[in-house]
C-alpha positions as CSV (number, residue, x, y, z in Angstrom):
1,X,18.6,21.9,14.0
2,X,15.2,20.2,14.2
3,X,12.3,21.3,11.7
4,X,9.5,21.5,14.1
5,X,6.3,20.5,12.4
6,X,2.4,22.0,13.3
7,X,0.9,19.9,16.1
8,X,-1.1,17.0,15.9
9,X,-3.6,15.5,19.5
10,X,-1.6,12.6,19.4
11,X,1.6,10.8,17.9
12,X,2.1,7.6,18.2
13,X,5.9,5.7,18.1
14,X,5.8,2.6,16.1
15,X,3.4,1.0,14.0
16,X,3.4,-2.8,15.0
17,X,0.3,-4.6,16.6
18,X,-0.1,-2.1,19.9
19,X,0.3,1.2,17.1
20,X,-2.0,-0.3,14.6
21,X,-4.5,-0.8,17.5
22,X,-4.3,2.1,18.5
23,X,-4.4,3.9,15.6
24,X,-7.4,2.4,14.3
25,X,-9.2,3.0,17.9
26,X,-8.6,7.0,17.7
27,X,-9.1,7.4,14.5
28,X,-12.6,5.7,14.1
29,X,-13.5,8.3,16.6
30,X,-12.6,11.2,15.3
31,X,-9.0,11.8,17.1
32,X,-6.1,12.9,14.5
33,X,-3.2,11.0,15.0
34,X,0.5,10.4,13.2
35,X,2.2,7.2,13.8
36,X,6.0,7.1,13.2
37,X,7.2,3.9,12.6
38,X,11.7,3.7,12.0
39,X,10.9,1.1,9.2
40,X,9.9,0.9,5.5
41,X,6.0,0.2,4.6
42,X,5.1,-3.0,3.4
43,X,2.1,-5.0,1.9
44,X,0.6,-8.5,1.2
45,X,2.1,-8.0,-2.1
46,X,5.6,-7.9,-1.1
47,X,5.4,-11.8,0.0
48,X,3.9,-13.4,-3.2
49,X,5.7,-16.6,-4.2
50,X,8.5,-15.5,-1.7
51,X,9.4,-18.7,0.1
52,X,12.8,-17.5,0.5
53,X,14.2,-19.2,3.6
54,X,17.5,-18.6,3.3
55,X,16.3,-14.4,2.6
56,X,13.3,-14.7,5.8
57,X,14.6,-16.9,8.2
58,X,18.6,-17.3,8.2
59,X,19.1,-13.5,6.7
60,X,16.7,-12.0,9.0
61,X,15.3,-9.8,5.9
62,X,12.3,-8.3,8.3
63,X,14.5,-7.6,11.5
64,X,16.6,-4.8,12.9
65,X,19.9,-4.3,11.3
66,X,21.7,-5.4,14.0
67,X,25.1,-3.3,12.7
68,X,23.0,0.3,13.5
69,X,21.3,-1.3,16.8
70,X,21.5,-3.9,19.1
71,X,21.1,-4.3,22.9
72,X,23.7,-5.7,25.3
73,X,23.5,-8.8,27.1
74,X,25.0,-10.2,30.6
75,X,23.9,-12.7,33.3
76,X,24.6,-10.5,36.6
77,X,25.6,-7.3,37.2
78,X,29.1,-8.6,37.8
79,X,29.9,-9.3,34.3
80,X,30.8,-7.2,31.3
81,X,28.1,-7.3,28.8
82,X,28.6,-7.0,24.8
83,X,26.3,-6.7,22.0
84,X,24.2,-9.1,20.1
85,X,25.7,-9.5,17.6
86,X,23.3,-11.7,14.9
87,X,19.9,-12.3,15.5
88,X,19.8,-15.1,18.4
89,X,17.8,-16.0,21.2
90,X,15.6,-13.4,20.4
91,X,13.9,-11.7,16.6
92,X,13.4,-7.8,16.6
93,X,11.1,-6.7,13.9
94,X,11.3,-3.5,12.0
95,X,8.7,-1.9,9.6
96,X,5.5,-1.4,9.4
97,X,4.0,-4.1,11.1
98,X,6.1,-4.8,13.7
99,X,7.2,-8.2,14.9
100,X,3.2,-8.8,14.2
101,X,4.5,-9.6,10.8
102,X,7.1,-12.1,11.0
103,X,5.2,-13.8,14.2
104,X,3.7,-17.4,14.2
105,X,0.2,-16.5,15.5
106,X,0.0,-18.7,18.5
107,X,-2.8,-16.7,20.6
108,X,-3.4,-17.0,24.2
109,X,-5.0,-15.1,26.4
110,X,-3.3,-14.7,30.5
111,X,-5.3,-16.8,32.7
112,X,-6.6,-15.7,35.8
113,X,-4.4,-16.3,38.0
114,X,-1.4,-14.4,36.3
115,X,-3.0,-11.2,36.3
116,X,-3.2,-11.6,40.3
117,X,-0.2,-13.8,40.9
118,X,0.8,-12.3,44.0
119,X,-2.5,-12.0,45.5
120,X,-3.5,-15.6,44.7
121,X,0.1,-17.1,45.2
122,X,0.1,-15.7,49.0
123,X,-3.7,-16.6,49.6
124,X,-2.8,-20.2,48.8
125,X,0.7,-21.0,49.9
126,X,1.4,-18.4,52.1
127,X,3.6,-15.5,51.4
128,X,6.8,-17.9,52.4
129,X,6.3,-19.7,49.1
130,X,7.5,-16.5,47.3
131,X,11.3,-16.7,47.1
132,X,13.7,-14.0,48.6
133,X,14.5,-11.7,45.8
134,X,11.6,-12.7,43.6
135,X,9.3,-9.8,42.8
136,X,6.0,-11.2,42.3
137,X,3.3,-8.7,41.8
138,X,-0.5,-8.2,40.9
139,X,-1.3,-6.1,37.7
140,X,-4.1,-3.8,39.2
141,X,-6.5,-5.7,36.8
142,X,-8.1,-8.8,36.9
143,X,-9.2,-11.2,33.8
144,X,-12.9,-10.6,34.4
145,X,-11.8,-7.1,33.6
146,X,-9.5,-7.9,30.7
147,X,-12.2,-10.3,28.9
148,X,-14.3,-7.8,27.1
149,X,-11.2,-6.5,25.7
150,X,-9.9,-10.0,24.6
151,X,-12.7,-10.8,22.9
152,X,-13.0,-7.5,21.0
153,X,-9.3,-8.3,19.9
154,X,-10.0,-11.8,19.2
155,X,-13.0,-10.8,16.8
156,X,-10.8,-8.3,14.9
157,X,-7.8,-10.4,14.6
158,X,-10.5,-13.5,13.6
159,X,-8.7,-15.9,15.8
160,X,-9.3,-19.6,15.6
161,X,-9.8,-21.8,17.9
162,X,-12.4,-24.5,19.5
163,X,-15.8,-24.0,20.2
164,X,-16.7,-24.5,23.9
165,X,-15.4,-23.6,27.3
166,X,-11.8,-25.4,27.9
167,X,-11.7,-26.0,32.0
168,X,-8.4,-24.7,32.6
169,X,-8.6,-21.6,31.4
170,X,-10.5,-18.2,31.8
171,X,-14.2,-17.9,30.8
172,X,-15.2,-16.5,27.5
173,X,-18.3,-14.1,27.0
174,X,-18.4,-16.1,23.4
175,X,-16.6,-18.4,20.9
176,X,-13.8,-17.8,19.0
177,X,-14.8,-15.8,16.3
178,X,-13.7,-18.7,13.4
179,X,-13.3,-22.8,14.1
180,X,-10.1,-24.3,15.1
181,X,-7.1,-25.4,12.4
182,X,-7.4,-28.8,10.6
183,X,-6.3,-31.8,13.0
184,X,-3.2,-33.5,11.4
185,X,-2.1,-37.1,12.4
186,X,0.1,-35.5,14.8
187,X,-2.2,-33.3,16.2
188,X,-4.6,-36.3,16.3
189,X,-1.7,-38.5,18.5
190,X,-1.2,-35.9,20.9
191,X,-4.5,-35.2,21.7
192,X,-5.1,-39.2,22.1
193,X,-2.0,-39.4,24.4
194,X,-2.5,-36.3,27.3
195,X,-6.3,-37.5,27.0
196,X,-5.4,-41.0,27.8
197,X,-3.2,-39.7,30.8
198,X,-6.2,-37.5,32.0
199,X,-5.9,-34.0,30.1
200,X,-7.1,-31.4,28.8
201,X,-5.7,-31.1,25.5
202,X,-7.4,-28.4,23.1
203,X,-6.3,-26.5,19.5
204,X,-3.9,-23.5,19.9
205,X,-5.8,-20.5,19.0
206,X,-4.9,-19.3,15.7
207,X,-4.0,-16.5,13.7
208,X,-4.2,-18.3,11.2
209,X,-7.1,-18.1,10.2
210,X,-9.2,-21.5,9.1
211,X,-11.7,-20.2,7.0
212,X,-12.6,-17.4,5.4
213,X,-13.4,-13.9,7.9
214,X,-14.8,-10.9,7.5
215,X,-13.9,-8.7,11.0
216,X,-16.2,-5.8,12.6
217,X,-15.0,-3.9,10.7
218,X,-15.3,-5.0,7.4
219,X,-11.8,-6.3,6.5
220,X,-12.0,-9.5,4.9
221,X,-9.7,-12.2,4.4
222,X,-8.6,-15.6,3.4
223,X,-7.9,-19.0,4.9
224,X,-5.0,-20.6,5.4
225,X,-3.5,-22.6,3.2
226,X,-0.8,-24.2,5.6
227,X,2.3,-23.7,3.8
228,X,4.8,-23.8,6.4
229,X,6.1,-20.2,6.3
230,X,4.9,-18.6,9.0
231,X,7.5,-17.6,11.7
232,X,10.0,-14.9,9.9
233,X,7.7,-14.6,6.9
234,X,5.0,-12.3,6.0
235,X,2.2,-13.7,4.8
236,X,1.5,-13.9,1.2
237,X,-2.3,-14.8,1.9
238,X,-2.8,-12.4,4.2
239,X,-4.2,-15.3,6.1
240,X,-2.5,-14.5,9.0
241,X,-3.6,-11.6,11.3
242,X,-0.9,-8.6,11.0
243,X,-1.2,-4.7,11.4
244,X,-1.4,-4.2,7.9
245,X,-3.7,-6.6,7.0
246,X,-6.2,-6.2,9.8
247,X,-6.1,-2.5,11.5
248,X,-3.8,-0.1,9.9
249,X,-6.2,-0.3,6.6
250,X,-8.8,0.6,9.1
251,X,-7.1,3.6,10.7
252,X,-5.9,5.0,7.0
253,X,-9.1,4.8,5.3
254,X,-10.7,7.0,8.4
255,X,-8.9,9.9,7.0
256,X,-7.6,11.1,10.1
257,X,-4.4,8.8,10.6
258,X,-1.3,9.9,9.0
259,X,1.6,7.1,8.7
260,X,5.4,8.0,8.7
261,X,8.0,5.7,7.9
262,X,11.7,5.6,8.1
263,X,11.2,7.9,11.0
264,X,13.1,6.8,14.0
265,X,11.7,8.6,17.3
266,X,15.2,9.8,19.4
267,X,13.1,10.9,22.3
268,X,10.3,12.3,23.5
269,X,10.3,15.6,24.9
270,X,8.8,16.9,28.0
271,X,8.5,19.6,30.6
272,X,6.9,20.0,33.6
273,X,5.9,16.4,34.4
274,X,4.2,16.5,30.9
275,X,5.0,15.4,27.0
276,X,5.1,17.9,24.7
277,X,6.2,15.7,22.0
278,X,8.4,13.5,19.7
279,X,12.4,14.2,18.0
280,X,12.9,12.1,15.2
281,X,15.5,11.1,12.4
282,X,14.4,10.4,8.4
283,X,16.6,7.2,8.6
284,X,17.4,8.5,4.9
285,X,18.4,11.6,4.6
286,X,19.4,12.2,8.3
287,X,16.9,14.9,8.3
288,X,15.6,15.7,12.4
289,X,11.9,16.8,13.0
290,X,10.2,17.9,16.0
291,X,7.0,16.7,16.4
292,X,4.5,18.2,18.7
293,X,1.8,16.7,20.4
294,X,-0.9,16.7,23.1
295,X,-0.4,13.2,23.5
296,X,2.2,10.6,23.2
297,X,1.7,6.9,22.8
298,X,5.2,4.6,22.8
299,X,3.8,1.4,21.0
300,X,7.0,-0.1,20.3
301,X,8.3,-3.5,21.1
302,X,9.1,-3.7,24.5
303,X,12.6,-3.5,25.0
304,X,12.6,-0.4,22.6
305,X,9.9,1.5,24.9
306,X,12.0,0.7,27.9
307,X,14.9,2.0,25.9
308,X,13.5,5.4,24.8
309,X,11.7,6.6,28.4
310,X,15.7,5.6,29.6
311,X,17.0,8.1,27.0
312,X,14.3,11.1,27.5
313,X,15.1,10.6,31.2
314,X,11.1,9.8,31.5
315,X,10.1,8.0,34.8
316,X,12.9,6.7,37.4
317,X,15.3,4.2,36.6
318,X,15.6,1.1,38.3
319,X,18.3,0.3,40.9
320,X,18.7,-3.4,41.7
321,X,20.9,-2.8,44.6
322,X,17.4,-1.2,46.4
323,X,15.0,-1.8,44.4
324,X,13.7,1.4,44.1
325,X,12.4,2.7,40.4
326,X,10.5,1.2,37.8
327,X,11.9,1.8,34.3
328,X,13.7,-1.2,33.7
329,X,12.5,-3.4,36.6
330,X,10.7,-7.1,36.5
331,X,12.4,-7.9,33.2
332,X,11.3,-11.2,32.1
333,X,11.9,-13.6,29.2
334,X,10.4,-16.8,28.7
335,X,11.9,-20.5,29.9
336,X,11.7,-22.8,27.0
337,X,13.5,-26.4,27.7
338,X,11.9,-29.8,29.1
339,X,10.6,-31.0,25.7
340,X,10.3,-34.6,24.3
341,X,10.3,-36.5,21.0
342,X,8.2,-39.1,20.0
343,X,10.5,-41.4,16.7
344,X,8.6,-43.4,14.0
345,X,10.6,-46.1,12.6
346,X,7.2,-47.4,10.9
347,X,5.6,-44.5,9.7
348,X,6.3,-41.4,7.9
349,X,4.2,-37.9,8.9
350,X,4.4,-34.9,6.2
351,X,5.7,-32.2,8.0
352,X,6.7,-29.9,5.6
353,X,3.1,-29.0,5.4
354,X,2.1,-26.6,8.4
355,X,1.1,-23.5,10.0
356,X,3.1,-21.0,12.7
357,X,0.3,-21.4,14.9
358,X,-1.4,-25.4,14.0
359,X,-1.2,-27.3,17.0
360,X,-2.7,-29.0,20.4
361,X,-1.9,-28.2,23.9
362,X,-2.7,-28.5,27.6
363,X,-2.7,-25.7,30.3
364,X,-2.9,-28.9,33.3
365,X,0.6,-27.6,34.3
366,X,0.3,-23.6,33.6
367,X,-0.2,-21.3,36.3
368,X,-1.8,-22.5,39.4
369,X,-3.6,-25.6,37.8
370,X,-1.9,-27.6,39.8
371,X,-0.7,-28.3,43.3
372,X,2.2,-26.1,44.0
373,X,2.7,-26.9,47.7
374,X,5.1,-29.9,47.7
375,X,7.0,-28.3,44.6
376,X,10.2,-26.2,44.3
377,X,8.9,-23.8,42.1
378,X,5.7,-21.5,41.4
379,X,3.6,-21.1,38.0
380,X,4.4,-23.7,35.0
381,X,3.9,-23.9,31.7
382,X,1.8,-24.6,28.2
383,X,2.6,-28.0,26.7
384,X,2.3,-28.5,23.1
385,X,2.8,-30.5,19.9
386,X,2.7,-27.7,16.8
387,X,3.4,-28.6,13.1
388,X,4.9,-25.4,11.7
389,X,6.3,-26.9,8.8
390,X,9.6,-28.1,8.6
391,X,11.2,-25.9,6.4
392,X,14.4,-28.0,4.8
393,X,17.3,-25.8,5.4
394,X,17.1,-25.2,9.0
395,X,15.2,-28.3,10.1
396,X,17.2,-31.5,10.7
397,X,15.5,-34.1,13.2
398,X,17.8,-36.6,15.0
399,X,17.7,-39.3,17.6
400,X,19.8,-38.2,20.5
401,X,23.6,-39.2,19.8
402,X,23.8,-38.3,15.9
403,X,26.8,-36.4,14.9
404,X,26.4,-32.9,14.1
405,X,28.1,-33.1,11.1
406,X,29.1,-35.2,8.6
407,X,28.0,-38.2,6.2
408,X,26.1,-39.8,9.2
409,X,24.2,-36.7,10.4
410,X,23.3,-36.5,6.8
411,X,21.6,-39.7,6.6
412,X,20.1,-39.5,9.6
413,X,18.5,-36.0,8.8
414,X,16.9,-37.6,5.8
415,X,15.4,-40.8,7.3
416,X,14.2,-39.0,10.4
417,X,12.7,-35.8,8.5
418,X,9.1,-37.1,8.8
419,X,9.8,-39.6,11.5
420,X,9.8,-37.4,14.9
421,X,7.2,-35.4,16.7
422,X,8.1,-32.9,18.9
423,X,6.1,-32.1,22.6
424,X,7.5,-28.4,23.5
425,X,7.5,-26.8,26.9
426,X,7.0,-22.7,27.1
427,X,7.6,-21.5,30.7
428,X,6.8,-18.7,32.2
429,X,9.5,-16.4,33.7
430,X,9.1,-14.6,37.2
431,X,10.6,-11.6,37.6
432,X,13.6,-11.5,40.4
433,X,15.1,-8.1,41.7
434,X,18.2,-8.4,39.6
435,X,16.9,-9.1,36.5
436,X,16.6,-5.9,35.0
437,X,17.1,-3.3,31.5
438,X,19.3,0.0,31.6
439,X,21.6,1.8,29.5
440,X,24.7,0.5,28.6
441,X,27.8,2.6,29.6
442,X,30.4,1.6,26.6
443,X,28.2,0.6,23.6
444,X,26.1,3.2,21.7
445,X,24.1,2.7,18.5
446,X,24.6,4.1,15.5
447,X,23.5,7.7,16.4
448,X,25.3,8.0,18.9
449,X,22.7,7.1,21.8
450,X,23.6,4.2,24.5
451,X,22.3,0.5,24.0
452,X,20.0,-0.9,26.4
453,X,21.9,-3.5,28.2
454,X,19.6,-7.0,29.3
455,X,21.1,-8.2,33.0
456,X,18.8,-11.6,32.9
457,X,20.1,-15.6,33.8
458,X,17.7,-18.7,34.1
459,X,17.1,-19.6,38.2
460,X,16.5,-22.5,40.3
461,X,12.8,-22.0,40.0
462,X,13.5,-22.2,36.1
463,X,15.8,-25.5,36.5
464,X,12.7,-27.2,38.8
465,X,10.6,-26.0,36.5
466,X,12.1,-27.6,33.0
467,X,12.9,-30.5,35.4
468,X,9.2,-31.5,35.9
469,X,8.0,-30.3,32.9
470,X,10.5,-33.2,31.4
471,X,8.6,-36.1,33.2
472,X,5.0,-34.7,31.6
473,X,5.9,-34.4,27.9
474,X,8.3,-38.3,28.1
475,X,5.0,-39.3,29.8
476,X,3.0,-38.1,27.1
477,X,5.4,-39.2,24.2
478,X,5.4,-42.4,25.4
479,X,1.7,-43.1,24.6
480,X,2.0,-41.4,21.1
481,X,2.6,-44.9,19.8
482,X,6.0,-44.3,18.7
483,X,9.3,-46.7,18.2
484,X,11.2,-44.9,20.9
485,X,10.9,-41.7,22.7
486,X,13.9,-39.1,24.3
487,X,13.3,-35.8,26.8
488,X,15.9,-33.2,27.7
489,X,15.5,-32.4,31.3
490,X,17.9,-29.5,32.0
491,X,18.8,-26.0,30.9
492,X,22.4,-24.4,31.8
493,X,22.8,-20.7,32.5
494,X,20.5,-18.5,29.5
495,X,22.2,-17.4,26.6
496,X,21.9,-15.0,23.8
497,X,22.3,-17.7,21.1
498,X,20.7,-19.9,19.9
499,X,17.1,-18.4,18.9
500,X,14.5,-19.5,21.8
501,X,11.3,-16.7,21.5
502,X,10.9,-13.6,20.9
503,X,8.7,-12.7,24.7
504,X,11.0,-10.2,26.2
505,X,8.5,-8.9,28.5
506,X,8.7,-6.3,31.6
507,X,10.9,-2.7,32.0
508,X,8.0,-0.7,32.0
509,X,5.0,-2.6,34.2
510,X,1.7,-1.6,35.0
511,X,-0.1,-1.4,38.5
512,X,-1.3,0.7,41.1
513,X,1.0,1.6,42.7
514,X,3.6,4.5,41.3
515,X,6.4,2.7,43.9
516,X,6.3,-0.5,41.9
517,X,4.9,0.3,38.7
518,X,5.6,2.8,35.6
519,X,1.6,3.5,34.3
520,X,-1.5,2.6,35.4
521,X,-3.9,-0.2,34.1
522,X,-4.4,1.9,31.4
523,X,-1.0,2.5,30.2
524,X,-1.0,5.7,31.5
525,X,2.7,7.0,33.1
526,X,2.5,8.4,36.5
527,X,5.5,10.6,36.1
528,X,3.8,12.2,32.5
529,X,0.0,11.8,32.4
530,X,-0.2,12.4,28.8
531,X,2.3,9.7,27.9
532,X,1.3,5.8,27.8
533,X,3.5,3.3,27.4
534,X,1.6,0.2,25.7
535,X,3.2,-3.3,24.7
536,X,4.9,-6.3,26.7
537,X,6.9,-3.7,29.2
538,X,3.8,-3.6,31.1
539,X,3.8,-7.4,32.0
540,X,4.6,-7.8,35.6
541,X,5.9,-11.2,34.8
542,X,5.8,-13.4,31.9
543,X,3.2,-16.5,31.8
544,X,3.5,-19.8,30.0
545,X,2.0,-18.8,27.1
546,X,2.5,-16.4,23.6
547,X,2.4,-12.4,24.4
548,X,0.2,-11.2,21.5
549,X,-3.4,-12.2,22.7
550,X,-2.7,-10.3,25.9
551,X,-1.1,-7.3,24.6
552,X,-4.2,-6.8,21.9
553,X,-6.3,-6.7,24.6
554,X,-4.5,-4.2,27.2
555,X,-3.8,-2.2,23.7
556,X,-8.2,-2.1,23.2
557,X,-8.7,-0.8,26.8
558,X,-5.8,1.2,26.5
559,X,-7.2,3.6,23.0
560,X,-10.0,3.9,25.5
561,X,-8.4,5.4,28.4
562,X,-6.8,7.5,25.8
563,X,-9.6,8.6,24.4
564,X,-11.3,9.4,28.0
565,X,-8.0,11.2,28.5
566,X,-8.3,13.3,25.0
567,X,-12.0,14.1,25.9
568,X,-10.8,15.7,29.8
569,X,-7.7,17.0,29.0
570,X,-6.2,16.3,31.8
571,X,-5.9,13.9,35.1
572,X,-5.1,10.2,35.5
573,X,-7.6,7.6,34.0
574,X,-9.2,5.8,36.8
């Protein structure tokens, strides 16, 4: 039987980027709050001299353990899924921190257009353009809305990135808080190249930082030091922007946050159309609390939300075959596929040396940037040349045709090391009537309690997409001064393996609508006014860019429609 424990205003379920925001919002005014995280705690400390790759990246030291919980994956609803099985196409953090953690700290923010897609899709095109079965829809909240809140996030986070107004994408009320990342010969190639062909290349905003920062409030760190680790590493610099470097310090040192780990929420209780709090496990000594609350805040990653309003039976489930319900619907991923290489058989580049988020790109093809009208597909996608750091276990560069084993592939993987620059595509994914999340009916996790079961496949629009995509970055590569050049145009049906992102987006949208969405623009549930539901579940659809900027700033205006909420009692936040 549950321990029930005294209550608390608010409680908040998991302590990544969207709980840390949170956390650090109430708390500086005056709200007492517990955040329950399933994971262990963790500090700069734990990452000093660890440049482990075979512990961080191939052992997945910072993700789920996949043998207690996984989800279940199929391409339509008329195959059998199974589980995930090792960590694939997709990384799911746990601890204290989140995913923010082991991210790479590529920033964007959403244009424009994405946060009105339908609207501005339909005004342009017609509503013809929209394909039968795709579900585009508006978010109830434009970018002119969103900005104050991305550059409140931006300043805390201390992203970098250039100074000056880039013309494809949103305006900014002010700079990036720090200057952009150092330019590498790459970097410099690329950005020589798509100007050459008439683009618009600019830095990738950073979390990484690029010089020393001191945030609003008062958290100082260091620069970078571009070692390469970035992507399923914590940062031993604290250079990068995480939870707990940036606000989880803040919300602690308030005095009126209180942070729970190993505590994994089983579901959150309600009556009456309203939450009256959390049930959770001590992941060590299988102890079970209930925890009270006047409000409850679900700040988990994204398919985890989804997961847990599915088991507390909170909000309607989604029914592909008529489209009615909303938990689970407008599942998205991200289409990644169309990239090209640039080979050096005269020069050598040192790419060991990098950063997760140290790179160039161009938005001419994202969104609605371009002309749409004479093209099978809608939206588009970021194009980039990063330098991550090739980290020598996992990274083995080859010309097209090299064995994948052997004494050859082994040369090869030596000479080209340094040789080949890479020009990456990330798509955005549109969200189509059967794609969708629900529970599982044969696979449970280790409590017991269904898996959440992923019914997603790539689509024409993502094939047409990849297709044209392929005859920018060859274009591109082929003024980067190289020996040779090589694109992949195609992607076959999506798969679970091998890794591609980590963007699972959707499940749990936001809107205006309580027919098509699952909260308001606030994050607020329809179905239990004191509940909201914050993190990627709320996209409508996913864009061609990184999550994280976005997220930060829907998690900003989100503490304050909580706290408008706390201060009524009662009533949706308008």
């Amino acid at each position: 039987m549950a321990t029930k424990l005294p209550k608390v205003p608010v409680v908040i379920v998991g302590m990544g980027w969207m709980g840390g925001i949170i956390a650090a919002e109430l708390a500086k005014a005056g709200i007492k709050t517990v955040g329950l995280e399933r994971g262990k705690r963790r500090k700069t400390e734990d990452y000093f001299m660890v440049h482990d790759e075979l512990r961080y990246a191939l052992r997945y030291d910072l993700m789920q353990d996949l043998s207690r919980e996984s989800i279940t994956f199929r391409n339509t609803s008329k195959m059998t899924a199974l589980p995930m099985r090792t960590h694939g196409s997709f990384l799911l953090g746990e601890g204290v921190g989140g995913s923010g953690v082991h991210w790479n700290g590529q920033n964007y923010r959403f244009l424009p257009y994405d946060f009105q897609i339908r609207t501005k899709t339909i005004e342009r095109y017609g509503a013809k353009k929209i394909p039968d079965g795709m579900q585009l829809q508006d978010w109830g909240i434009t970018y002119d809305e969103l900005e104050p809140y991305f550059d409140k996030y931006e300043k805390m986070a201390g992203i970098s990135g250039d100074k000056g107004q880039n013309p494809m994408v949103g305006k900014r009320s002010a700079d990036f808080p720090v200057g952009p990342m150092k330019k590498t010969p790459g970097i410099k190639l690329f950005e020589e190249a798509a100007k050459k062909l008439g683009y618009h290349p600019y830095m990738v905003p950073s979390a990484n930082l690029a010089d020393n920062y001191t945030n609003p409030d008062g958290i100082s760190r260091a620069a970078c030091q571009y070692c390469g680790f970035c992507e399923r590493f914590g940062c031993e610099y604290g250079a990068k922007s995480d939870p707990v470097v940036t606000v989880l310090p803040v919300a602690e040192k308030t005095g009126n946050f209180e942070l729970r780990d190993l505590s994994n929420v089983m579901e959150v209780l309600h009556t009456g159309g309203r939450a009256t709090g959390v049930r959770y496990i001590n992941t060590l000594t299988g102890e079970e609390f209930e925890q009270p609350a006047d409000v409850v805040v679900l700040t988990s990653y994204a398919l985890h939300n989804v997961r847990l309003l599915l088991l507390s039976k909170l909000g309607k489930p989604y029914d592909p075959s008529t489209g009615t319900g909303v938990i689970g619907r407008n599942y998205a991923y991200q289409v990644n596929g169309g990239g090209a290489q640039a080979i050096y058989e005269d020069r050598e580049f040192n790419l060991f040396a990098g950063a997760g988020a140290l790179g160039s790109c161009i938005d001419d093809f994202n969104g609605d940037n371009f002309d749409h009208s004479n093209l099978p597909f809608l939206h588009g996608a970021n194009i980039r040349y990063t330098q991550a750091g090739f980290r020598p276990i996992q990274t083995n560069p080859t010309p097209a045709g090299t064995p994948k084993w052997g004494k050859e592939f082994k040369k090869q993987s030596l000479h080209y090391y340094n040789r080949i620059l890479t020009i990456g595509v990330q798509g955005s994914s549109l969200p189509w009537r059967h794609h969708y999340l629900d529970l599982d009916p044969t696979y449970k996790d280790v409590y017991g309690r269904p898996l959440l079961r992923i019914t997603y496949d790539f689509e024409d629009q993502d094939r047409e997409m990849i297709k044209f995509m392929a005859t920018k970055t060859i274009a591109i590569a082929n003024e980067m001064k190289a020996t040779k050049t090589q694109a992949s145009n195609t992607i076959s049906n999506y798969d679970i393996v091998p890794y591609q992102s980590t963007h699972n987006t959707g499940g749990a949208v936001m809107g205006t609508d309580p027919g098509n969405s699952a909260t308001n623009t606030h994050m607020q549930m329809w179905d239990a006014e004191n509940v909201f539901v914050i993190g990627a579940n709320a996209f409508t659809h996913n864009s061609g860019y990184n999550p994280t900027g976005t997220l930060g700033a829907l998690a900003y205006r989100a503490a304050e429609g909580i706290t408008k909420y706390m201060q009524q009692g009662k009533g949706m936040i308008g």
